[in-house]
C-alpha positions as CSV (number, residue, x, y, z in Angstrom):
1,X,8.6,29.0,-6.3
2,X,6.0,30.5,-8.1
3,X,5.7,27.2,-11.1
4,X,2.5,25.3,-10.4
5,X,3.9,22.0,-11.5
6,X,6.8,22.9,-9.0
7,X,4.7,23.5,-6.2
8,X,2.8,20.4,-7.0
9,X,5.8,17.9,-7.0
10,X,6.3,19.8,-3.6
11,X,3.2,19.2,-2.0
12,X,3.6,16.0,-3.5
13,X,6.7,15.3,-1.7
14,X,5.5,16.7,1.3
15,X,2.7,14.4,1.6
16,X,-0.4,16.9,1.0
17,X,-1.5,14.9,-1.9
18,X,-4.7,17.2,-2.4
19,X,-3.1,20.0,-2.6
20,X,-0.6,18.6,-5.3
21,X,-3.6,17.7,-7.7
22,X,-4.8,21.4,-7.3
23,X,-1.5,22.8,-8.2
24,X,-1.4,20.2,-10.9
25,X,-4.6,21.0,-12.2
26,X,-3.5,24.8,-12.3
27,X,-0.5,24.0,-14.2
28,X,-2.8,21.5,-16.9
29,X,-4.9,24.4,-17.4
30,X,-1.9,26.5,-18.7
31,X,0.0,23.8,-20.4
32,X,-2.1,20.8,-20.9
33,X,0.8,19.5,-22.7
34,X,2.8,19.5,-19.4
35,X,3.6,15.9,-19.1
36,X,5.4,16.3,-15.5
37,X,2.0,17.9,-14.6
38,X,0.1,15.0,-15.5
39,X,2.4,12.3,-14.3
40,X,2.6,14.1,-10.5
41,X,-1.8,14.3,-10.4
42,X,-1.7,10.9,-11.8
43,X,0.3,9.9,-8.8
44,X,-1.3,12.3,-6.4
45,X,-5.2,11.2,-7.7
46,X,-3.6,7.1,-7.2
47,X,-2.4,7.9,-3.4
48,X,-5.9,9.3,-2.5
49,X,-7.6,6.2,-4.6
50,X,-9.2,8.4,-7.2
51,X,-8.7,5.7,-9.9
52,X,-10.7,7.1,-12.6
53,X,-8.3,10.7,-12.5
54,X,-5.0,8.8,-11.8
55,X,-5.9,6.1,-14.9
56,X,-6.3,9.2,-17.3
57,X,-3.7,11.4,-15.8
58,X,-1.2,8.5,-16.6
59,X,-2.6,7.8,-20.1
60,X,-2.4,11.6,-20.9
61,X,1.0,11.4,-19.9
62,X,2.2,8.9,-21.5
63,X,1.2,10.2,-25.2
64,X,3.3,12.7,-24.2
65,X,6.6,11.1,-22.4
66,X,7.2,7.4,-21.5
67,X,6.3,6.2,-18.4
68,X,8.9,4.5,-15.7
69,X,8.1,1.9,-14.0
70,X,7.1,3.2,-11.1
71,X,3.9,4.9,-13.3
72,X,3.2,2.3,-15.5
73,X,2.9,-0.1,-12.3
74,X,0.0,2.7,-10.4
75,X,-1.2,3.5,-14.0
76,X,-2.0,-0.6,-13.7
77,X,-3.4,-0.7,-10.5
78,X,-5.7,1.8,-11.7
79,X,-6.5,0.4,-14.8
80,X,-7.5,-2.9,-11.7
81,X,-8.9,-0.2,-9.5
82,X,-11.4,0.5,-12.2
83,X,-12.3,-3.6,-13.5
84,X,-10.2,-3.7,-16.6
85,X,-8.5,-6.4,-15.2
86,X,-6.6,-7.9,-18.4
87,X,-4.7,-4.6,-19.0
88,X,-3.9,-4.3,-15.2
89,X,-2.5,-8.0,-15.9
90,X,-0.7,-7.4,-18.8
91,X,0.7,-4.5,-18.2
92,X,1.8,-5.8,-14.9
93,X,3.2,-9.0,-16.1
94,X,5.3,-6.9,-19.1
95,X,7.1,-5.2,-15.9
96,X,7.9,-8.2,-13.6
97,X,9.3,-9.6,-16.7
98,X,11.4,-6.0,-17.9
99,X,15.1,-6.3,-17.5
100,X,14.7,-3.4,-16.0
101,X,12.8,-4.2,-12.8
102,X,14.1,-3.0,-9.6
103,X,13.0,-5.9,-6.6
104,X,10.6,-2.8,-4.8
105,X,8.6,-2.6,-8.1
106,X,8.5,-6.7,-7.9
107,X,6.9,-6.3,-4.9
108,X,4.5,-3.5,-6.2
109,X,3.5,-5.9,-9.4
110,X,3.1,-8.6,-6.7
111,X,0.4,-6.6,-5.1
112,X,-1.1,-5.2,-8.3
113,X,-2.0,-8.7,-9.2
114,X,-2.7,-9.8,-5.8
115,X,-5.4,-6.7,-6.4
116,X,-7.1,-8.3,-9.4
117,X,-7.3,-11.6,-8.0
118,X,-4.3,-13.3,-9.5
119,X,-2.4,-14.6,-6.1
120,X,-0.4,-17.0,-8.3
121,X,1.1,-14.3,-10.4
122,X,1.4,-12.3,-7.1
123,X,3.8,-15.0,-5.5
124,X,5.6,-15.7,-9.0
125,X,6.6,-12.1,-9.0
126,X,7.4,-12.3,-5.3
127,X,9.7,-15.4,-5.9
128,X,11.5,-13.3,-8.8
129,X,11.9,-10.9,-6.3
130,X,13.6,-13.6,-3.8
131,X,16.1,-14.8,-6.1
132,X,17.2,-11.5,-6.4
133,X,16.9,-10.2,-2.8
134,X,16.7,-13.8,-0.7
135,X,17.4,-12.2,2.8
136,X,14.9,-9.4,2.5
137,X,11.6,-9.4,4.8
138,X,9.0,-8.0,2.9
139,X,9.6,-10.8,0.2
140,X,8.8,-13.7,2.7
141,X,6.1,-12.1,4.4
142,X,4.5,-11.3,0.9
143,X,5.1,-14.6,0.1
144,X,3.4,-16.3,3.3
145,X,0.0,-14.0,2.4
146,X,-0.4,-14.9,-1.1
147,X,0.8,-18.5,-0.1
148,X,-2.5,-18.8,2.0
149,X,-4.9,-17.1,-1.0
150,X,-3.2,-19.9,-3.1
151,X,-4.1,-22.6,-1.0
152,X,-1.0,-23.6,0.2
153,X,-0.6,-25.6,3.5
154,X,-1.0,-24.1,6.4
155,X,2.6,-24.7,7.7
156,X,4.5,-23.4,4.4
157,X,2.7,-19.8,5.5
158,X,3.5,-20.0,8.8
159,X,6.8,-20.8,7.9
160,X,7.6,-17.7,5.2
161,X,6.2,-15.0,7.8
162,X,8.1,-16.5,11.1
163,X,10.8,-16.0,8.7
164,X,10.3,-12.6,8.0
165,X,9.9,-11.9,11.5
166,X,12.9,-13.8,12.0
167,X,14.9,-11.2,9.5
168,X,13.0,-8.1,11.1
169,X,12.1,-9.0,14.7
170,X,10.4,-5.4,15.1
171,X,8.0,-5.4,12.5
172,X,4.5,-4.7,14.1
173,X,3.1,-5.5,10.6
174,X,4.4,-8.5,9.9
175,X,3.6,-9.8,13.3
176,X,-0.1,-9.0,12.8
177,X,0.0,-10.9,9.7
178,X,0.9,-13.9,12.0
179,X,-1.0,-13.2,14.7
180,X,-4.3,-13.1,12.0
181,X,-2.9,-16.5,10.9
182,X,-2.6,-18.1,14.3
183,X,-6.1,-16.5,15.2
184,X,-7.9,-17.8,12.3
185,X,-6.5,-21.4,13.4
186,X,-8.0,-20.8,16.7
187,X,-4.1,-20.4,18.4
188,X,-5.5,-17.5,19.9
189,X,-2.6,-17.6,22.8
190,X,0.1,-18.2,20.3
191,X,-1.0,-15.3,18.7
192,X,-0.7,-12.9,21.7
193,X,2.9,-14.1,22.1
194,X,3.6,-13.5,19.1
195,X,2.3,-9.4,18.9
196,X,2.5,-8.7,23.0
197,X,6.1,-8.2,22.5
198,X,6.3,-5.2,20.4
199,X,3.0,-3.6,22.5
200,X,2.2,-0.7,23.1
201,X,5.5,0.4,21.8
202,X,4.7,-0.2,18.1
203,X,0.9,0.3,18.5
204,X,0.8,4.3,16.9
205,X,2.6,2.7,13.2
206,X,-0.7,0.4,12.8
207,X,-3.3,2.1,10.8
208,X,-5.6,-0.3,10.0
209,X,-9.0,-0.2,11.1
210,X,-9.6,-3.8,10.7
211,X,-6.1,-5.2,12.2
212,X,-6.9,-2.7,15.6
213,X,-9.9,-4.1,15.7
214,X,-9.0,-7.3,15.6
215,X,-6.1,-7.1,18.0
216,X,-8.5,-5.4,20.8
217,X,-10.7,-8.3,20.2
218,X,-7.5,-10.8,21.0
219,X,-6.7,-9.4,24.0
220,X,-10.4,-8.5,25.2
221,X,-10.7,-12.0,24.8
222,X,-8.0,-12.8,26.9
223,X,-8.7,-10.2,29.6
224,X,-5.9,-8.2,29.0
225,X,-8.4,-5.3,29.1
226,X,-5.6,-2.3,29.1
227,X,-3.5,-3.1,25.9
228,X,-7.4,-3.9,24.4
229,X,-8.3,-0.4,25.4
230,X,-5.0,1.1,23.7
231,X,-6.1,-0.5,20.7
232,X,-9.4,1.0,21.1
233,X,-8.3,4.3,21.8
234,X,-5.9,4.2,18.7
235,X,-8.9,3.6,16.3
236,X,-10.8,6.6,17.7
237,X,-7.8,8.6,17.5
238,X,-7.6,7.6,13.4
239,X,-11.6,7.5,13.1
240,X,-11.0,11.6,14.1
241,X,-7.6,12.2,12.2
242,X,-9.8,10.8,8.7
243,X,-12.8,13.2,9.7
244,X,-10.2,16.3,9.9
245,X,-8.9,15.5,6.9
246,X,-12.7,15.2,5.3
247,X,-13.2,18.4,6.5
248,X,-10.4,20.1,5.3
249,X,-11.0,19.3,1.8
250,X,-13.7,21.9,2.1
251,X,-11.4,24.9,3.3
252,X,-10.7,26.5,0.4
253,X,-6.7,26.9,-0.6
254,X,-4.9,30.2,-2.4
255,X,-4.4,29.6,-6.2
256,X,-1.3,30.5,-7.9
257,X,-1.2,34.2,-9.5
C-alpha cells in the first residue's frame, strides 16, 4: 500500500490519528484536490482536538464532495470548538432534523449542542433519539445529564440514569454519572453502592482524570483506602501513557516515496 491517502484511512482506522494527518498531509500536497484526503485529516485533526485543521479540512472537503453526516456533525463541533456557535447550532439542528439521521448521530448532535451551551436542544435531540430507540441506554443516561444542566428536578435525573443502569447494569460510566449525582447531593454512601459493584473490575475502561479523582476521593472518604489507591494508581498510570504519547510526537516517522 504505497497510496498516501490509503495509508492514512489506515492509520486512521488503526487508531494512530497522528500519523493519519501526516499521511494525509502527504497525499494534499500531491493532490490537494483529494477530497477523501481532506475528509480523513479533518477527522484525524477532530479526534486529537485540533479544531482549527479539522474545521478547514472539512470545509475544503466539502467544495469538493458532500459531506455525510457523520462529517458535517465533527465539521460542527469544530465550527463550536472554535466560538462560532450559531453555525455549530445550525448546522447541528439541520441534522437532528434530516430524514436521514441515524439515532448514533442523534446522540452525537445531542452532545454538539450540549458543547455550545444549548442543553435544551441537547435533550430535544436526545428525546428524538428515544422515540426511535426507547430501550437503548445511552439515550436515558444522556437524557438524565442534560436533564440536570436544564434545571430539571433532582428526581427526574435520578430517575433517567437508574434507568440506564437498569438496561446496562455493567456500565462503569454510567454508574459514575450517578454516583457524581448522589455525591453532589451529599448521598455519599449511596453513591459507593452504587459504583463498588463493578470495582476494580471495570476500573482500567475509566479515563477520566476528573471522575478517578473523584472516585478516590469517595472512597478515601469512607476509608476504603485500597479501591482509593487503585483509583490513584490508574490516574498515574494515564498521567504517564499521555506523556509517552507527548513525546512521541517528536520521533520523527518515514514519509512515503
Amino acid at each position: 500500500m504505497n497510496d498516501p491517502t490509503d495509508i492514512s484511512l489506515a492509520e486512521y482506522r488503526a487508531g494512530n490519528f497522528h500519523r493519519a494527518i501526516q499521511f494525509a498531509q502527504y497525499a494534499l500536497a500531491r493532490d490537494e484536490e483529494d477530497a477523501q484526503a481532506w475528509r480523513c485529516l479533518g477527522r484525524a485533526l477532530t479526534k486529537t482536538c485540533q479544531w482549527a485543521g479539522a474545521m478547514d479540512a472539512f470545509e475544503n472537503a466539502s467544495l469538493l464532495q458532500p459531506l455525510d453526516n457523520q462529517d458535517r456533525i465533527s465539521l460542527a463541533i469544530a465550527y463550536g470548538a472554535m466560538s462560532h456557535r450559531s453555525l455549530s447550532r445550525d448546522l447541528l439542528m439541520s441534522i437532528a432534523n434530516s430524514e436521514v439521521v441515524e439515532v448514533s448521530e442523534l446522540l452525537q448532535v445531542a452532545n454538539g449542542l450540549e458543547a455550545i451551551d444549548e442543553p435544551r436542544l441537547a435533550m430535544e435531540a436526545c428525546r428524538q433519539a428515544g422515540k426511535r430507540a426507547p430501550d437503548l441506554p445511552e439515550v436515558h443516561y444522556q437524557m438524565g445529564h442534560y436533564a440536570q444542566q436544564c434545571g430539571h428536578p433532582v428526581s427526574v435525573c435520578e430517575a433517567l440514569l437508574c434507568h440506564a443502569i437498569d438496561l446496562e447494569p455493567c456500565n462503569i460510566h454510567y454508574r459514575i454519572g450517578l454516583a457524581s449525582l448522589l455525591m453532589r447531593l451529599a448521598r455519599k454512601r449511596e453513591a459507593i453502592t452504587v459504583i463498588k459493584p463493578l470495582l476494580p473490575a471495570k476500573l482500567d475502561e475509566v479515563t477520566c482524570l476528573c471522575c478517578l479523582k473523584r472516585i478516590a476521593n469517595l472512597f478515601f472518604d469512607n476509608d476504603d483506602l485500597h479501591l482509593a489507591s487503585l483509583c490513584a494508581q490508574r490516574i498515574t498510570r494515564l498521567n504517564a501513557s499521555s506523556l509517552n504519547e507527548a513525546r512521541s510526537l517528536h520521533t520523527p516517522s518515514a514519509t512515503p516515496s
